[in-house]
C-alpha positions as CSV (number, residue, x, y, z in Angstrom):
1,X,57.3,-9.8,-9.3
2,X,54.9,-10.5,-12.2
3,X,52.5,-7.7,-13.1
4,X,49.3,-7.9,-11.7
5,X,46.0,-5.9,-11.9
6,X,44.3,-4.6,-8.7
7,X,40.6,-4.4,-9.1
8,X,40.0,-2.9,-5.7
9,X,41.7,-2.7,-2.5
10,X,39.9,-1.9,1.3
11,X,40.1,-1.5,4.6
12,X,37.7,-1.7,7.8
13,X,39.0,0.6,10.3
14,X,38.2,1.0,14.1
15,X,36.4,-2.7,13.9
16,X,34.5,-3.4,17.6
17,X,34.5,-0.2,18.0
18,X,30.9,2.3,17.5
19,X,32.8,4.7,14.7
20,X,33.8,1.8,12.3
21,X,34.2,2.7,8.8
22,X,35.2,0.9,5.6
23,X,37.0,1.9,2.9
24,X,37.3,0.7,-0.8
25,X,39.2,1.5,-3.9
26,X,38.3,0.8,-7.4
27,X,39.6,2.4,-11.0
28,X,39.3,6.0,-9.8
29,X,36.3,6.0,-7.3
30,X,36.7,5.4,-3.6
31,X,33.8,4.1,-1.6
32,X,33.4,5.2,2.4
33,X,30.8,4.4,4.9
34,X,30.7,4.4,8.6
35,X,28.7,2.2,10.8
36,X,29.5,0.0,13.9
37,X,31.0,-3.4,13.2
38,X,30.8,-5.5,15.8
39,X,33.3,-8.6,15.1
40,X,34.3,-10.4,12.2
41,X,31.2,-11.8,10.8
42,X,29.5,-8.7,10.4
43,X,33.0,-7.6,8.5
44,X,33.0,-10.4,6.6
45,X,29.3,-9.5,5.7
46,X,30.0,-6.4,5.1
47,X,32.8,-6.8,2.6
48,X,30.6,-9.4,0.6
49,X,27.9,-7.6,0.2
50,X,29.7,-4.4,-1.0
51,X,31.6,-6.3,-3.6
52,X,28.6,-7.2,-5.2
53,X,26.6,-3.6,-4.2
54,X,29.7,-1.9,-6.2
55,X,29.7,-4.0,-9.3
56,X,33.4,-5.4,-8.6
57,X,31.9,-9.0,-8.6
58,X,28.4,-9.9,-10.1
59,X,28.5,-13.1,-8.1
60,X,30.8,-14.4,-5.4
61,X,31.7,-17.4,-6.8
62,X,33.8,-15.2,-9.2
63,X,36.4,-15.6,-6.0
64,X,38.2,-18.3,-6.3
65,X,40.4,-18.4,-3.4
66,X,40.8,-16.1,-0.8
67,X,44.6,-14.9,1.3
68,X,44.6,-14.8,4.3
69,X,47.7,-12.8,7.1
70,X,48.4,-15.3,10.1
71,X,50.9,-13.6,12.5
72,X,52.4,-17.1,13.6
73,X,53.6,-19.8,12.0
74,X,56.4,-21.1,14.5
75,X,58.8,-23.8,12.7
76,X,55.9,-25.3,11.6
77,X,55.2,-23.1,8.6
78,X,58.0,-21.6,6.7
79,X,55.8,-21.2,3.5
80,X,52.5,-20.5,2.7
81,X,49.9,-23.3,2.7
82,X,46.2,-24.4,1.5
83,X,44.0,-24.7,4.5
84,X,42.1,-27.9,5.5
85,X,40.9,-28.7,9.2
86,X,44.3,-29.4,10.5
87,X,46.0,-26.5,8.9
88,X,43.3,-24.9,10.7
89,X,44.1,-26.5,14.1
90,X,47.3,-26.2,14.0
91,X,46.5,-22.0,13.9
92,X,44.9,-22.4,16.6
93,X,46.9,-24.3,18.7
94,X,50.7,-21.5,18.0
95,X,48.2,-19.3,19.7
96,X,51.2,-19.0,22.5
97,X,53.1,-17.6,19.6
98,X,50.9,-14.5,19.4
99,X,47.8,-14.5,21.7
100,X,46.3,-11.4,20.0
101,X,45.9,-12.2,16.6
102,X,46.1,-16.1,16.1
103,X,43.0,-17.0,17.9
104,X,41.3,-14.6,16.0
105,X,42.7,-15.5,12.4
106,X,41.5,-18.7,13.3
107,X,37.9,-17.3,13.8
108,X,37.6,-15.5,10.7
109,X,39.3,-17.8,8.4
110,X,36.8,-20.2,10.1
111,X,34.0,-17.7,8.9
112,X,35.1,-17.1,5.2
113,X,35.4,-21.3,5.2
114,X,31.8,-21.7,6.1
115,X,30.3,-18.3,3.9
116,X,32.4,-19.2,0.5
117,X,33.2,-22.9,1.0
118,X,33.9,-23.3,-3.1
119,X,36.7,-20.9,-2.5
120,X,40.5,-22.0,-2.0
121,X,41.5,-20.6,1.6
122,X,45.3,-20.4,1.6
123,X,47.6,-19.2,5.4
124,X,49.8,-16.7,4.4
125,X,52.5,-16.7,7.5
126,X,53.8,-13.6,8.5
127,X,57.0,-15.6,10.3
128,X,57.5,-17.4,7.3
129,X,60.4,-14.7,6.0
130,X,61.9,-14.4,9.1
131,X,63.1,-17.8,8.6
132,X,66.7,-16.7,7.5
133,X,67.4,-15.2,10.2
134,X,70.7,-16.5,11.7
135,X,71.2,-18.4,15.2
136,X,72.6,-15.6,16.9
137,X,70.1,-13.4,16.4
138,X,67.0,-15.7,16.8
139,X,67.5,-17.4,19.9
140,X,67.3,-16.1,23.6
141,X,70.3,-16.3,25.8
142,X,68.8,-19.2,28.0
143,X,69.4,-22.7,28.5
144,X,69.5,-24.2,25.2
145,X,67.4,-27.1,25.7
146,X,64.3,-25.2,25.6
147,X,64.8,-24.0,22.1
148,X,65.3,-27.6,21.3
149,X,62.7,-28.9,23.5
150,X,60.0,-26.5,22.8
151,X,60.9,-24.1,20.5
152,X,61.6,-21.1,22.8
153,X,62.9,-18.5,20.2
154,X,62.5,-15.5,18.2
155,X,59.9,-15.7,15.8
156,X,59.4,-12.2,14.7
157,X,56.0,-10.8,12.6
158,X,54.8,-8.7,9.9
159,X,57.1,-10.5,7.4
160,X,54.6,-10.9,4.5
161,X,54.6,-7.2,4.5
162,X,58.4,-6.8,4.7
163,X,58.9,-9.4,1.9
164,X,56.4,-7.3,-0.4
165,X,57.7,-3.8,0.5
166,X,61.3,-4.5,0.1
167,X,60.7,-6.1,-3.2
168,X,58.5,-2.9,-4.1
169,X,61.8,-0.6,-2.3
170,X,64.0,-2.4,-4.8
171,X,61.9,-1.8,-8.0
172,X,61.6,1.6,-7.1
173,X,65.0,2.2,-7.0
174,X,65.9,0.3,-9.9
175,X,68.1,-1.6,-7.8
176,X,68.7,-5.7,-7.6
177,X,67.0,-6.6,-4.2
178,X,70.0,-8.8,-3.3
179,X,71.9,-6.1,-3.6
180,X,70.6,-3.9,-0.8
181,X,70.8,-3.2,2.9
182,X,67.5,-2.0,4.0
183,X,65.3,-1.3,7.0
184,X,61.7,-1.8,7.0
185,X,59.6,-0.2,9.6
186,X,56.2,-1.5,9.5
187,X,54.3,0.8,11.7
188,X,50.9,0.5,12.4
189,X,48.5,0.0,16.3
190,X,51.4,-3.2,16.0
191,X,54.6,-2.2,14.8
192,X,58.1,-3.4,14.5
193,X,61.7,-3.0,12.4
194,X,64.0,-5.6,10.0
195,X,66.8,-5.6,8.6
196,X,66.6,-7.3,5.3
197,X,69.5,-7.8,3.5
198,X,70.4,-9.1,0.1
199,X,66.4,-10.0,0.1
200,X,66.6,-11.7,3.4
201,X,65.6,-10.7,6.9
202,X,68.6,-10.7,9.3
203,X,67.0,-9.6,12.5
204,X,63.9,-8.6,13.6
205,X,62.8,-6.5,16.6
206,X,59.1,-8.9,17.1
207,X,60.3,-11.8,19.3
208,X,58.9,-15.1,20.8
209,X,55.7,-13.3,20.3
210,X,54.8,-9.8,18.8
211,X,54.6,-8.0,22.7
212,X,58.5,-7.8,22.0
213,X,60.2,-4.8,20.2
214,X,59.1,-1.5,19.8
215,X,56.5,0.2,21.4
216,X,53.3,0.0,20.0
217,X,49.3,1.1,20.6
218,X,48.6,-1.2,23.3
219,X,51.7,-3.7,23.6
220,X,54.5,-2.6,26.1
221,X,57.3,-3.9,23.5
222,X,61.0,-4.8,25.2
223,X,60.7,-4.8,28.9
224,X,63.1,-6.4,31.9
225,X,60.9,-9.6,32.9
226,X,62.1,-8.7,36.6
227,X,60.0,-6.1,36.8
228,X,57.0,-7.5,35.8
229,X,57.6,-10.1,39.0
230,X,58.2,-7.3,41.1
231,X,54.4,-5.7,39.5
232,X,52.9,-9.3,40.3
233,X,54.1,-8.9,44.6
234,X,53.1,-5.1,44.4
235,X,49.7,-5.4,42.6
236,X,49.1,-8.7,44.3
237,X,48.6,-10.5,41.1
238,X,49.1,-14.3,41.1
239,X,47.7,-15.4,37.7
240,X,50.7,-13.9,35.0
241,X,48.3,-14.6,32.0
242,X,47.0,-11.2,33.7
243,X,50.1,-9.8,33.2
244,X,50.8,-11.1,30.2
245,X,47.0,-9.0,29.4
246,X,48.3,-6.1,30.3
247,X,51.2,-6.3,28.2
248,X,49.3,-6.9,25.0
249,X,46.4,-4.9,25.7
250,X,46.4,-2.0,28.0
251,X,50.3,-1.1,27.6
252,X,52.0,0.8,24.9
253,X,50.5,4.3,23.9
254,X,47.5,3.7,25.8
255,X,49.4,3.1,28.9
256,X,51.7,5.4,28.6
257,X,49.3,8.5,27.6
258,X,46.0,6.9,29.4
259,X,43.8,8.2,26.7
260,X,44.5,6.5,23.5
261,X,46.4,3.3,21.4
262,X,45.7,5.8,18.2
263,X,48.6,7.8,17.3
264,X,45.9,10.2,15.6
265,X,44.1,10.5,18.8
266,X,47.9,11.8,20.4
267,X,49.0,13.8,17.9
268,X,45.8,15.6,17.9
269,X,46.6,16.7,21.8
270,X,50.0,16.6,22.5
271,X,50.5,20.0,22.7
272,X,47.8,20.5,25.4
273,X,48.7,16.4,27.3
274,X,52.3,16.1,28.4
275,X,51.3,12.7,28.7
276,X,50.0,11.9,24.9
277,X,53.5,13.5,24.2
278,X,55.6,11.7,25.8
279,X,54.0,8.4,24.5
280,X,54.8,10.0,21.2
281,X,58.1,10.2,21.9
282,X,58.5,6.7,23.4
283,X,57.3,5.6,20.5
284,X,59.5,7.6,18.2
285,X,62.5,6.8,20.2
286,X,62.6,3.2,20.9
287,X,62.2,3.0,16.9
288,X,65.3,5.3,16.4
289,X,66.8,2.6,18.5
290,X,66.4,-0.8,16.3
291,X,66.9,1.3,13.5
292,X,70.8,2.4,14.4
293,X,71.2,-1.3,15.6
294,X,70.2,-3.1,12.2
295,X,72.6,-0.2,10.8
296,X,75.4,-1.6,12.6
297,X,74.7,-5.2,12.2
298,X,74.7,-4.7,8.6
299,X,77.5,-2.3,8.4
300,X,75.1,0.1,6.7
301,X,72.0,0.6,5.6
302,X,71.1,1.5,1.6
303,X,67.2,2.1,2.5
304,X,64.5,3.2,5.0
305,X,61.3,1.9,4.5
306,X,58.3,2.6,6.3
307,X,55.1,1.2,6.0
308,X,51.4,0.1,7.3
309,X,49.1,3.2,9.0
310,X,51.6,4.9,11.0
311,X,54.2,4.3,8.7
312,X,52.8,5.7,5.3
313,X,51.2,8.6,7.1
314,X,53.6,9.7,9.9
315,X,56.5,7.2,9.8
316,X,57.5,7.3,13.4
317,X,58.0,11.0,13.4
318,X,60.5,10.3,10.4
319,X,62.2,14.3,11.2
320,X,63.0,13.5,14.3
């Protein structure tokens, strides 16, 4: 990858939430405040104004385009594109293809489009590098028709950050990237595992949408659809976007340990909550899982990467 220089890097943590907190980076001095951020104008906001506050921009017309993460790009998208009103739309309407995040991208690329309009806004699509992936491992066993008819099939997620951190694995090591077997865990409140080989993912554990796979802070990950008909006739449910809520936003670590979707909140009581461990160990485990699979399906594995929150800090409980 060509050399580039970061000027500063940040993060808002715990956004919607009263304890928000944002963090930047610049040359040697890290910046950190904490107030409540209510949604993503008041982020976007935020971040503007501190750019200028810390001297990293003297105006903000110095930005001259701006990057922006969008979970699903469906077949649609396969590469990164500028985005116009229809590019746009066209987030918002593969909101079936990840109903957490795309309606939400929408919104806040919306807001950076209307607060730095001189600006080039450009999709970066995080099902973009899971394009490779090979027919047997993409689609569902079901009638085929609805793969051709509406495009029922694994999509998988997080591949703009698999792409970057196996190229950064490779450089590490010295190693060509095309060359390598490797396994990227990117582990964060939404988590998942690829095997990328020669460069190119192979399999992902993310599915139709990111509620598949591993599980994660509040989604349930794999899960026999039987049983969530047999919830529906117990609980008396009869609308399944309900269930489909529940599997997105109230399942995972938070349903398992009913205190928190923060691994830091578990780890911080599990030796007191059987419950917070437990989730832990869920958590741990169905990882341990996709990681021996994509080890067989590649006949090997060269590399373990982990990466995002979870990743960096605790990576799945990497000793166990």
């Amino acid at each position: 990858m060509p050399a580039e220089q970061m000027l500063a890097d940040g993060l808002i943590d715990r956004l919607g939430q009263a304890e928000s907190s944002v963090k930047i980076k610049y040359g040697d001095q890290v910046y950190r405040s904490g107030h409540a951020i209510r949604n993503y104008h008041e982020a976007v906001a935020d971040v503007m104004t501190e750019l200028k506050d810390l001297g990293l921009v003297q105006h903000l017309h110095e930005i001259v385009g701006v990057g922006h993460r969008v979970v699903a790009g469906g077949e649609e998208f396969s590469e990164s594109v500028v985005i116009d009103p229809q590019v746009l739309q066209d987030i918002r309407d593969l909101k079936d293809y990840a109903p957490l995040h795309n309606p939400v991208e929408a919104e806040y690329i919306d807001v950076f489009c209307k607060e730095m309009p001189w600006a080039t806004q450009v999709a970066v699509f995080d099902t973009a590098f899971h394009q490779t992936m090979p027919a047997e491992n993409f689609l569902y066993s079901i009638p085929h028709q609805y793969y051709e008819k509406y495009g029922a099939r694994k999509y998988g997620a997080h591949g703009t950050s698999v792409r970057y951190v196996s190229q950064r694995a490779a450089e590490f090591l010295g190693r060509p990237l095309d060359q390598l077997k490797m396994i990227v865990m990117h582990l964060g409140s939404g988590s998942s595992v690829t095997a990328v080989q020669n460069g190119r993912s192979v399999d992902t554990s993310m599915g139709f949408t990111p509620v598949a796979g591993v599980t994660m802070g509040t989604r349930s990950g794999d899960i026999d659809p039987s049983l969530l008909q047999y919830l529906m006739r117990k609980l008396k449910i009869t609308n399944f976007d309900d269930i489909i809520t529940m599997l997105n936003q109230r399942s995972g670590l938070l349903g398992i340990s009913e205190l928190s979707a923060d691994q830091r909140d578990l780890e911080a009581i599990e030796d007191e909550d059987p419950l917070a461990k437990l989730a832990l160990d869920i958590y741990a485990n169905r990882v341990a899982k996709y990681v021996g699979s994509y080890a067989a399906l590649m006949n090997g594995v060269d590399v373990l990467v982990f990466t995002a929150g979870v990743g960096e800090n605790a990576g799945a409980r990497q000793g166990s």
